[in-house]
VEXTIRO-430516 format. One record per residue (C-alpha): residue number from 1; residue in three letters; x, y, z. Coordinates in pm, 1 decimal, padded with zeros to 6 digits. Example, Ala and Ser with C-alpha at 12.3 -4.5 7.8 and 13.67 -1.06 7.14 Angstrom:
BEGIN
+-------+---------+----------+----------+----------+
! nuvex ! drentor !        x !        y !        z !
+-------+---------+----------+----------+----------+
!     1 !     Ala !  01230.0 ! -00450.0 !  00780.0 !
!     2 !     Ser !  01367.0 ! -00106.0 !  00714.0 !
+-------+---------+----------+----------+----------+
! end
This chain:
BEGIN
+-------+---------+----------+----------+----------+
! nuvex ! drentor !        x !        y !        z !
+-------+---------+----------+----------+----------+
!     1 !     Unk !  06080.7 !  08154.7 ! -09886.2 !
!     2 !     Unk !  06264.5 !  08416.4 ! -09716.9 !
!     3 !     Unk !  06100.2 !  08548.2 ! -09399.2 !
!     4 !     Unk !  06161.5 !  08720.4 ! -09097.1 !
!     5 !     Unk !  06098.1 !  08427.4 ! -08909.0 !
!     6 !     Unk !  06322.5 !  08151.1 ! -09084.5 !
!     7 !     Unk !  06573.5 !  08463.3 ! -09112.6 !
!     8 !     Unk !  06599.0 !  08482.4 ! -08723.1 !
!     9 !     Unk !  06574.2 !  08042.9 ! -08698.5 !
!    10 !     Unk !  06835.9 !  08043.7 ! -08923.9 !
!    11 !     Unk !  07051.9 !  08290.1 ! -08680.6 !
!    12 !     Unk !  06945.6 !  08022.9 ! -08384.5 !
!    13 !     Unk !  07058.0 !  07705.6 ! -08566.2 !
!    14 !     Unk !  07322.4 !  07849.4 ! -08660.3 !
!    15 !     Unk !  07441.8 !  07936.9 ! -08299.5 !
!    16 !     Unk !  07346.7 !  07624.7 ! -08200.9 !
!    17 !     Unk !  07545.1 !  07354.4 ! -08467.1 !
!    18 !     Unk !  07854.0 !  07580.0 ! -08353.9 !
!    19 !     Unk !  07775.6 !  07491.8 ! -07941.3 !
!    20 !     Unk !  07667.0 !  07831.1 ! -07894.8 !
!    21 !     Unk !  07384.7 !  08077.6 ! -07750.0 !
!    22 !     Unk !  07247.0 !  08349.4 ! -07960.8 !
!    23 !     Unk !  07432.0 !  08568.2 ! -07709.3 !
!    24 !     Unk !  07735.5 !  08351.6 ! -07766.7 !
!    25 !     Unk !  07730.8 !  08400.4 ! -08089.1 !
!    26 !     Unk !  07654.9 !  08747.5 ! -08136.2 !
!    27 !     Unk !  07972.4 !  08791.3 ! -07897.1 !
!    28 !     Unk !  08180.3 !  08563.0 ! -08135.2 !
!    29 !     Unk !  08110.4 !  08803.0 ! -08398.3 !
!    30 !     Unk !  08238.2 !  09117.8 ! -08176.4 !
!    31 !     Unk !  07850.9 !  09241.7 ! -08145.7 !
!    32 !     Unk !  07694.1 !  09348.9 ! -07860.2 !
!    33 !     Unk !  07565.7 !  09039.3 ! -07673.0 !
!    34 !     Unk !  07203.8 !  09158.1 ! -07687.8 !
!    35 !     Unk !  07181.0 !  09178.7 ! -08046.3 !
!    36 !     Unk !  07018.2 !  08854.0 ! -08102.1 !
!    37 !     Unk !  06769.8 !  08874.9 ! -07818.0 !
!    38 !     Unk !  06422.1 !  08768.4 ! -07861.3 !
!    39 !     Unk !  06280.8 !  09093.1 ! -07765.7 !
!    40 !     Unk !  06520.9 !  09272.3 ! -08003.5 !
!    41 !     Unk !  06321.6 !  09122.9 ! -08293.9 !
!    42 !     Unk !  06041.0 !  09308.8 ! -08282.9 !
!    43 !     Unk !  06025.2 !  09694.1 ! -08230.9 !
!    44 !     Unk !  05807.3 !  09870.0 ! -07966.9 !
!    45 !     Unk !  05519.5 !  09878.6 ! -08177.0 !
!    46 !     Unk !  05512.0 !  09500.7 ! -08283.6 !
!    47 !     Unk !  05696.2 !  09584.8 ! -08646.4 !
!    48 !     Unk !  05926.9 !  09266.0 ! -08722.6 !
!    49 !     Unk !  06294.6 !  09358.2 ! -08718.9 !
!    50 !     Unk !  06538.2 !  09227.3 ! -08918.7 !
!    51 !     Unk !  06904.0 !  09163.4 ! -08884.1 !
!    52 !     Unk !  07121.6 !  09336.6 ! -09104.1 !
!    53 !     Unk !  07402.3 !  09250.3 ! -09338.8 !
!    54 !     Unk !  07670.5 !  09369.2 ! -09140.1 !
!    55 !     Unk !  07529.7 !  09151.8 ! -08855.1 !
!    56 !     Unk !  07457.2 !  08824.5 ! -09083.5 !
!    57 !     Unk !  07825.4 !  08836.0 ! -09248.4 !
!    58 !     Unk !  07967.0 !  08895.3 ! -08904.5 !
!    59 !     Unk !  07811.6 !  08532.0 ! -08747.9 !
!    60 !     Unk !  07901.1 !  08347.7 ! -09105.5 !
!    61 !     Unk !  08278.2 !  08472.7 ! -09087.0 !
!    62 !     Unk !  08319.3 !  08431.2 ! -08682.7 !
!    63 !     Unk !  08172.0 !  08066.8 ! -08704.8 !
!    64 !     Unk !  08325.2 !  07994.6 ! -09039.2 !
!    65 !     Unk !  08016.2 !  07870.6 ! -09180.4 !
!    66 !     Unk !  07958.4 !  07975.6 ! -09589.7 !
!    67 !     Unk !  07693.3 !  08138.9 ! -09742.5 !
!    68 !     Unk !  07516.3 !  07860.8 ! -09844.1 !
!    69 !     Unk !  07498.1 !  07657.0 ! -09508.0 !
!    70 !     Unk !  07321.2 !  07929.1 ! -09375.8 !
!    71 !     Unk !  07089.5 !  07986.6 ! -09644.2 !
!    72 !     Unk !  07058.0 !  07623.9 ! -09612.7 !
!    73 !     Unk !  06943.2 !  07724.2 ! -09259.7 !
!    74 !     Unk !  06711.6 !  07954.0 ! -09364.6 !
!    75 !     Unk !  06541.7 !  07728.6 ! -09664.3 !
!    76 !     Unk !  06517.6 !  07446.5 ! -09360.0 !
!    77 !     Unk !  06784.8 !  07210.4 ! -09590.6 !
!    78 !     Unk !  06891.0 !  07144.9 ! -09232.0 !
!    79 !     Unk !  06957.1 !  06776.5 ! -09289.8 !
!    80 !     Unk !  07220.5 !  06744.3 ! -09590.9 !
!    81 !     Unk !  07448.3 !  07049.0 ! -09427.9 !
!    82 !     Unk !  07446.2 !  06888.2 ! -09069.4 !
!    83 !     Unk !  07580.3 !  06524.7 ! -09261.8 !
!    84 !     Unk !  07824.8 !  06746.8 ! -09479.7 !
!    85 !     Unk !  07947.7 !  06948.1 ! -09233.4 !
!    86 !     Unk !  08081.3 !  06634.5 ! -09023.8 !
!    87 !     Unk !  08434.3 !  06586.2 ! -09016.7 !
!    88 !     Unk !  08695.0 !  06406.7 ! -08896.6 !
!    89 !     Unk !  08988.9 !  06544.6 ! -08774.3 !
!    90 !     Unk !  09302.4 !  06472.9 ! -08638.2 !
!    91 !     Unk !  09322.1 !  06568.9 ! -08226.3 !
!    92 !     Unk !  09619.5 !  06653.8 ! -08017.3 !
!    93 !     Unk !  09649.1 !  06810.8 ! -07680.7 !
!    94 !     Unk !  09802.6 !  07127.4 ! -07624.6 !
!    95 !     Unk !  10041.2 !  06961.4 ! -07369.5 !
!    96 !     Unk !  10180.5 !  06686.4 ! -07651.8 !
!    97 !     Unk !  10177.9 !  06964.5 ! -07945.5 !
!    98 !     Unk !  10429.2 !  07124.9 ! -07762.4 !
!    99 !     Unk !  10649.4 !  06796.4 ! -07840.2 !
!   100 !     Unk !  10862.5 !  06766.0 ! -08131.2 !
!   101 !     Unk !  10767.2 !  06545.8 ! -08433.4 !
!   102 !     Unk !  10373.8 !  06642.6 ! -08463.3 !
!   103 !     Unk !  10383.9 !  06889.2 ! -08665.7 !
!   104 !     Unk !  10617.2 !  06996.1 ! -09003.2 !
!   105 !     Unk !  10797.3 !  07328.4 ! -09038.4 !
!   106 !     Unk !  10488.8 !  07491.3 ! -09190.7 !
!   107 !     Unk !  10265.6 !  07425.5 ! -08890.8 !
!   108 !     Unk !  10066.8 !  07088.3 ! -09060.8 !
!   109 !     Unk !  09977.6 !  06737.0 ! -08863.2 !
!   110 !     Unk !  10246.5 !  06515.8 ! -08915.0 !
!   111 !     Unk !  10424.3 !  06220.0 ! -08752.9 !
!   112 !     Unk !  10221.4 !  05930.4 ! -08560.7 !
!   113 !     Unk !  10012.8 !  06000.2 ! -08216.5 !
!   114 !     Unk !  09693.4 !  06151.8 ! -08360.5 !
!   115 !     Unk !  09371.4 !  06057.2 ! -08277.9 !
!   116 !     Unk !  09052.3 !  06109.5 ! -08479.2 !
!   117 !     Unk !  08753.7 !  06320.4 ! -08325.1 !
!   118 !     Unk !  08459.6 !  06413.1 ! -08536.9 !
!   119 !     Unk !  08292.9 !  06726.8 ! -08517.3 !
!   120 !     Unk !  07979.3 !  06912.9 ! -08653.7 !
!   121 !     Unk !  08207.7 !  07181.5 ! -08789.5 !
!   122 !     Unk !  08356.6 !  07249.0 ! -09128.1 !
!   123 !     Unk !  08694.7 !  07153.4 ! -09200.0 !
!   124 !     Unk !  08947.8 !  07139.0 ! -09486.6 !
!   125 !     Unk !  09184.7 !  06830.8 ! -09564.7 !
!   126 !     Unk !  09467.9 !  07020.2 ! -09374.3 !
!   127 !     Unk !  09201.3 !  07100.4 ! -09045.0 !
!   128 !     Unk !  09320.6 !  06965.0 ! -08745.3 !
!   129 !     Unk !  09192.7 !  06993.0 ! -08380.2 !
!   130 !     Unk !  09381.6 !  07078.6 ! -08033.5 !
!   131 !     Unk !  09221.6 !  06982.0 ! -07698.2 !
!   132 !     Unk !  09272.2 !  07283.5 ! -07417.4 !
!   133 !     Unk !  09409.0 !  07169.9 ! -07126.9 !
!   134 !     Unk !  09414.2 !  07345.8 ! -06790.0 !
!   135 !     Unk !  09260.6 !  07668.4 ! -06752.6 !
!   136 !     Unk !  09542.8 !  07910.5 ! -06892.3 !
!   137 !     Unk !  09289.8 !  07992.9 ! -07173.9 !
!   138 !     Unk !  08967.0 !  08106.3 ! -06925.6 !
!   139 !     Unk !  08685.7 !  08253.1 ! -06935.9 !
!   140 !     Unk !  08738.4 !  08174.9 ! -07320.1 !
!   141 !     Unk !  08820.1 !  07851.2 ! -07370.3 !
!   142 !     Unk !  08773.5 !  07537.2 ! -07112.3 !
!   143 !     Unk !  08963.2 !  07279.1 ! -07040.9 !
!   144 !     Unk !  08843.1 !  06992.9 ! -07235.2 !
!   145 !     Unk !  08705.3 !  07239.5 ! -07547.8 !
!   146 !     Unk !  08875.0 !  07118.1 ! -07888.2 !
!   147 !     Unk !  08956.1 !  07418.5 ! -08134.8 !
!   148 !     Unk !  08967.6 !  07366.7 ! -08438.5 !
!   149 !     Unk !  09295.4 !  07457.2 ! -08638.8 !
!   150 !     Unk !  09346.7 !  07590.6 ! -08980.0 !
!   151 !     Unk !  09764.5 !  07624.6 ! -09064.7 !
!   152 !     Unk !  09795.7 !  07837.2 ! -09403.8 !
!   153 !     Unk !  09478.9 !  08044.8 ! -09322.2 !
!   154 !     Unk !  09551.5 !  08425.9 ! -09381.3 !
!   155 !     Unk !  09548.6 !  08591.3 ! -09000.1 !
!   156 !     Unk !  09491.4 !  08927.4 ! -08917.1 !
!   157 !     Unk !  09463.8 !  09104.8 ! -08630.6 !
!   158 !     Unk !  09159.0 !  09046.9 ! -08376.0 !
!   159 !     Unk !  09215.5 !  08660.0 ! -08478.9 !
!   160 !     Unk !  09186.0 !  08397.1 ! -08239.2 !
!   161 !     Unk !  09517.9 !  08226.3 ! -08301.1 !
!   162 !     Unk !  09738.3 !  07921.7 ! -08172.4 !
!   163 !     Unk !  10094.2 !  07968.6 ! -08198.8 !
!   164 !     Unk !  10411.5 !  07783.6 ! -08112.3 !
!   165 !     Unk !  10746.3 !  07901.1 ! -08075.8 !
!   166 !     Unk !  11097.5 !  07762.9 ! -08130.8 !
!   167 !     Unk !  11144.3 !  07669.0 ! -07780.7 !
!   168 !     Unk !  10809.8 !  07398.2 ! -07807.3 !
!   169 !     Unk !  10549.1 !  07688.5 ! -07621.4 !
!   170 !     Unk !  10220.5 !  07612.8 ! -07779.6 !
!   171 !     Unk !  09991.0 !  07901.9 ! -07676.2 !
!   172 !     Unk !  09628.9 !  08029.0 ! -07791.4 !
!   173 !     Unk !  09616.7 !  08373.0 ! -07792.7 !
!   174 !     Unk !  09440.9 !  08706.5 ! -07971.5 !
!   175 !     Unk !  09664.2 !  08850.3 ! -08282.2 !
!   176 !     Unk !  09714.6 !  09229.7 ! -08211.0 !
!   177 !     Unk !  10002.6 !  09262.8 ! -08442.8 !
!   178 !     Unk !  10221.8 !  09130.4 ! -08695.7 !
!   179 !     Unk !  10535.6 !  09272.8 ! -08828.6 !
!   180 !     Unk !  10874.4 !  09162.3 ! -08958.3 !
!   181 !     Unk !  11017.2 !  09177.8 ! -08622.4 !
!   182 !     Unk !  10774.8 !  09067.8 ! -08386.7 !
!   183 !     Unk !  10474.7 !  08914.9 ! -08340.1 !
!   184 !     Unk !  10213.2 !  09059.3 ! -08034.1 !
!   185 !     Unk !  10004.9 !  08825.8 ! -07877.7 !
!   186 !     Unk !  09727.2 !  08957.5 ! -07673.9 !
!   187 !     Unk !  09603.3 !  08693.2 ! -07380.3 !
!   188 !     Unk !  09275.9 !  08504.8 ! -07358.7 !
!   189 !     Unk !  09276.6 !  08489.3 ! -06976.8 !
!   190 !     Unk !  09342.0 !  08843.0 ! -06812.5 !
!   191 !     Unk !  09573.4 !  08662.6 ! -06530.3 !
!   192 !     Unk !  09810.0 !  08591.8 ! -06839.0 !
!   193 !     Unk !  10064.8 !  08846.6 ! -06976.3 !
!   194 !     Unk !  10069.5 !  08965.5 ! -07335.7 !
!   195 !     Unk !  10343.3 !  08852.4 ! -07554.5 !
!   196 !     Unk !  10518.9 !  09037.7 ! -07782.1 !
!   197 !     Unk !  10780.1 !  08749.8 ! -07906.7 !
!   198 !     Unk !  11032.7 !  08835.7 ! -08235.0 !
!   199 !     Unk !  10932.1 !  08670.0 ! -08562.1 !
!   200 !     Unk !  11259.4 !  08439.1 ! -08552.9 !
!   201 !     Unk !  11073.0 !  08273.9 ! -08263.1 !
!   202 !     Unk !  10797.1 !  08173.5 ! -08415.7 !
!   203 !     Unk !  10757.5 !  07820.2 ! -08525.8 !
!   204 !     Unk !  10420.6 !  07869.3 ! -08706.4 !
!   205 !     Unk !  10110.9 !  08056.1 ! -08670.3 !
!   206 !     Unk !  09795.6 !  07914.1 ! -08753.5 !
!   207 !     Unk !  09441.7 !  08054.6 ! -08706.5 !
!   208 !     Unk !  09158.1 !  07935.3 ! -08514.6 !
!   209 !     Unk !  08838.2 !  07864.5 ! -08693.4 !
!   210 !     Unk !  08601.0 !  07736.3 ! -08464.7 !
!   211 !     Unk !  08571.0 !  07591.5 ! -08090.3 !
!   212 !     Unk !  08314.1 !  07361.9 ! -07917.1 !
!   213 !     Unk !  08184.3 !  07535.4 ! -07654.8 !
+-------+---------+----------+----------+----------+
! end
């Protein structure tokens, strides 16, 4: 049954199989960090409030979760997702991706020296997982946090993105903008410089789908 209670459960479990806060979360989905507060789901007057569309497709497309997981969530079919949504991926560290011979030309796992890490997160049969090393990616991503990968996903800009170039630079950065020419690469950590690197150095570009934070 749907109700404002399971709703807003839903919205916690949710934040929580993706290593999150509700804060974190609502953040994730570029909403303001309050907007999954507990006091924000009730008005002044006691009235339940509920979360609105906007908000709902926001957390599903930030955490890469589908509809149905999360109405799974909200049913309480909490068991069958969490065992479907295990997966095992292939893991490399940002340091060794930057090394020739793991990947192909289109950005995909290839070549020996993977390991295997399993993670509560979804994944497709070309998914793959990078370990962040060092602290070049702060306050965003720590080192030790695995991200995982998805090469052939559409990007667009405001996406969380790992590229490498031609000269073996593997980098995780924001997409800000994509052209024929150039590609511009806006930094996690402030300390960092933007890029704005041409297109003919650009090995691949793949997108990143979720983290474990």
């Amino acid at each position: 049954m749907l109700s404002h209670d399971r709703v807003w459960a839903a919205i916690d479990a949710l934040a929580e199989r993706y290593s999150l806060s509700a804060s974190g979360l609502a953040r994730r989905a570029g909403l303001d960090s309050t907007a999954f507060n507990k006091s924000k789901r009730l008005s002044s007057d006691g009235r339940p409030r509920w979360p609105s569309t906007e908000s709902l497709a926001k957390i599903i497309e930030a955490t890469g979760a589908s509809l149905e997981e999360f109405t799974g969530l909200v049913e309480g079919r909490v068991g069958s997702f969490l065992a479907q949504q295990r997966s095992a991926v292939p893991l490399l560290g940002f340091a060794q991706a930057g090394a020739g011979g793991f990947f192909d030309d289109a950005g995909y796992p290839a070549g020996q020296g993977w390991d295997l890490v399993e993670l509560p997160a979804r994944a497709t049969e070309t998914s793959y997982a990078l370990q962040v090393q060092g602290d070049s990616m702060l306050p965003l991503y720590r080192n030790g946090d695995v991200l995982i990968v998805e090469p052939g996903a559409p990007t667009r800009k405001g996406d969380r993105v790992v590229v490498k170039t031609t000269a073996g630079e593997v980098m995780a950065k924001v997409l800000d903008r994509q052209t024929v020419k150039s590609i511009v690469l806006v930094s996690l950590n402030p300390t960092h410089p933007d890029r704005d690197i041409p297109t003919r150095e650009i090995e691949w570009v793949a997108r990143i789908v979720w983290a474990s934070q």
